[in-house]
Structure formats: structure tokens, C-alpha cells
C-alpha positions as CSV (number, residue, x, y, z in Angstrom):
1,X,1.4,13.6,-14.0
2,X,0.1,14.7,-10.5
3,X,2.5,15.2,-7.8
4,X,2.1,12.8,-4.6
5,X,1.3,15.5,-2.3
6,X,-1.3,17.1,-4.6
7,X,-2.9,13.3,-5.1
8,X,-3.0,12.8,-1.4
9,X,-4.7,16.1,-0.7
10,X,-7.2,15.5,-3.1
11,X,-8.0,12.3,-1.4
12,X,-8.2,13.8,1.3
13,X,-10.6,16.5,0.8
14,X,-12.7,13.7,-0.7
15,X,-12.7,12.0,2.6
16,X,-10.5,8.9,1.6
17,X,-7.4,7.4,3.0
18,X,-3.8,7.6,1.3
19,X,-2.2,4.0,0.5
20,X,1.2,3.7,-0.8
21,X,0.9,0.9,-3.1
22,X,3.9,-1.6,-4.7
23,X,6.3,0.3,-3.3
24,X,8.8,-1.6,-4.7
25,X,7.5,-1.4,-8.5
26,X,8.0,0.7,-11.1
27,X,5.3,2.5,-9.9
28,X,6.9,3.0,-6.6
29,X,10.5,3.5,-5.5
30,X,11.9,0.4,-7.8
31,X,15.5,1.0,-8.0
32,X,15.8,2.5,-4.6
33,X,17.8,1.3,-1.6
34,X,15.8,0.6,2.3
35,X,17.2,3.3,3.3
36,X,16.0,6.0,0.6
37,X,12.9,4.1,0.3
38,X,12.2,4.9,3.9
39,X,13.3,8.7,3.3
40,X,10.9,8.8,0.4
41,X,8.0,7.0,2.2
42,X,9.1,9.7,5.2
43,X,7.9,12.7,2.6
44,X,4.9,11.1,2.0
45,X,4.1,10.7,5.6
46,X,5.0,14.6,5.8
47,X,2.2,15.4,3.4
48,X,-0.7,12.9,4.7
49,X,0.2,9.7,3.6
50,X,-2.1,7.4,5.8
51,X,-0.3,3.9,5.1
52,X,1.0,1.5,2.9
53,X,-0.1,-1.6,1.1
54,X,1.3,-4.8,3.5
55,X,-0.8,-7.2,1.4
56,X,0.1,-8.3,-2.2
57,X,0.6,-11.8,-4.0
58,X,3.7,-10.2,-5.4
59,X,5.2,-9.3,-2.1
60,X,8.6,-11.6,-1.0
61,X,9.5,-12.5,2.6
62,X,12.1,-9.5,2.4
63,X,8.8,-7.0,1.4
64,X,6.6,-8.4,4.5
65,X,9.6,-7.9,7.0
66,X,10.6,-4.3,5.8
67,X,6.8,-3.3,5.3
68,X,6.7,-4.5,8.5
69,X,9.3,-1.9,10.0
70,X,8.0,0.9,8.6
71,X,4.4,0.3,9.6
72,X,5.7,-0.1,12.7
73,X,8.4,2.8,13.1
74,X,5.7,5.4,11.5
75,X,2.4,4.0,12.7
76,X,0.9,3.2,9.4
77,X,-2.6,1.7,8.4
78,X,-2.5,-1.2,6.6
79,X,-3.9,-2.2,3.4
80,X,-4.2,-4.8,1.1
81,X,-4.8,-5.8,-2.6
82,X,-4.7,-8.4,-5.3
83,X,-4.1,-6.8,-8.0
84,X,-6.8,-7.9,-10.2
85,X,-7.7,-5.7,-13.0
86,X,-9.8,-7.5,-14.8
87,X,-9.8,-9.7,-18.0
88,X,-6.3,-8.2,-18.3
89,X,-5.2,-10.7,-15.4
90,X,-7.1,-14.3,-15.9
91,X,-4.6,-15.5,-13.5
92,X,-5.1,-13.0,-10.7
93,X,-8.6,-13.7,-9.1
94,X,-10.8,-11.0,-6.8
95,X,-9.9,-11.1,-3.4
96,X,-7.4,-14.3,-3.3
97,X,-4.9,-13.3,-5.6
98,X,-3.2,-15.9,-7.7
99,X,-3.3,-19.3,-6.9
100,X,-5.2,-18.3,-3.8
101,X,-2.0,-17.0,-2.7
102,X,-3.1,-14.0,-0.9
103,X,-5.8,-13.4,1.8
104,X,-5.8,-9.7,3.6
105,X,-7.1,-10.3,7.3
106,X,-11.1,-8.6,8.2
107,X,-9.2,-6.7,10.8
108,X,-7.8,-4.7,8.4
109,X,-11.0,-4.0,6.4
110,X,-12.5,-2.7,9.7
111,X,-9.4,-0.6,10.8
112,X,-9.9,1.3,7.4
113,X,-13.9,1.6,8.0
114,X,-13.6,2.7,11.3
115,X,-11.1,5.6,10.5
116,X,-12.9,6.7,7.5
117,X,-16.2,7.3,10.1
């Protein structure tokens, strides 16, 4: 398995932007308190991370507010996703998640474009 900081360097020297996504998955820090989460997502931060994923149709009102605070308190882009992966997902459609429960905002798409310039 690569190590974060190794990942994020490599996107990085490829001219990409580092998104921490479903932080609060398996994937991510599931398990985890706010406050180590932070202290994790802190690390990252130290070694390039350039934001984290605000936008997801699995996301609670509790997510939003405290993805909201650390974008905030560290100054983080913003990005979004559906998580469609294909055939895998019928229920999860491109771009509006499931249900059409999930729309990411154009200003966000042009924040991202506009730093990657």
C-alpha cells in the first residue's frame, strides 16, 4: 500500500491536486474521534494535502458542519463527488448522485481549474 505522503507527492509532481475523500469511511479515518480526525487531516496538510471532499450523497448534517470547520480552520479547496463507479452502482447516477441527491456547485469546478493553471 502507498503511504499518503508518497501518494500526494506523486500527484503533485503530476500537476494534480490532493483531495481527502470519505473521510469518515473505511477508507478514511472511520473509527476516529473529531478531534484525531483533525490531527490526522493536520498531517496530511503538513505533507500537501490540498483539500477535502465537502460533497457526497453519503455525507450527514454532522459531516457538512465539521467538513465545514476544517475547510474553514485550514483553508482547504473543496471538492465533490458521487460516487459512481459504474454498473457496480445502478443506483448512484453521474453527477447527481442517488436519487438526485447530490449537486456540487460550478464554483467549485472553477476554483479547482483555476488553481491547477
Amino acid at each position: 500500500m502507498i503511504k499518503s505522503e508518497d501518494a500526494i507527492s506523486i500527484i503533485k509532481k503530476a500537476g494534480g491536486l490532493s483531495f481527502l475523500t470519505h473521510y469518515n469511511k473505511s477508507i478514511g479515518f472511520a473509527g476516529l474521534n473529531n478531534k484525531d480526525i483533525e490531527k490526522e487531516i493536520k498531517c496530511l496538510i503538513s505533507v500537501g494535502l490540498d483539500g477535502l471532499e465537502r460533497y457526497y450523497p453519503s455525507f450527514k448534517e454532522e459531516d457538512y458542519k465539521f467538513l465545514d470547520y476544517l475547510i474553514e480552520k485550514f483553508d482547504l479547496m473543496i471538492s465533490g463527488g458521487t460516487d459512481y463507479h459504474g454498473k457496480n452502482r445502478p443506483e448512484i447516477k453521474l453527477g447527481t448522485g442517488k436519487d438526485n441527491n447530490l449537486f456540487i456547485p460550478y464554483d467549485i469546478y472553477k476554483k479547482i481549474s483555476i488553481k491547477l493553471k
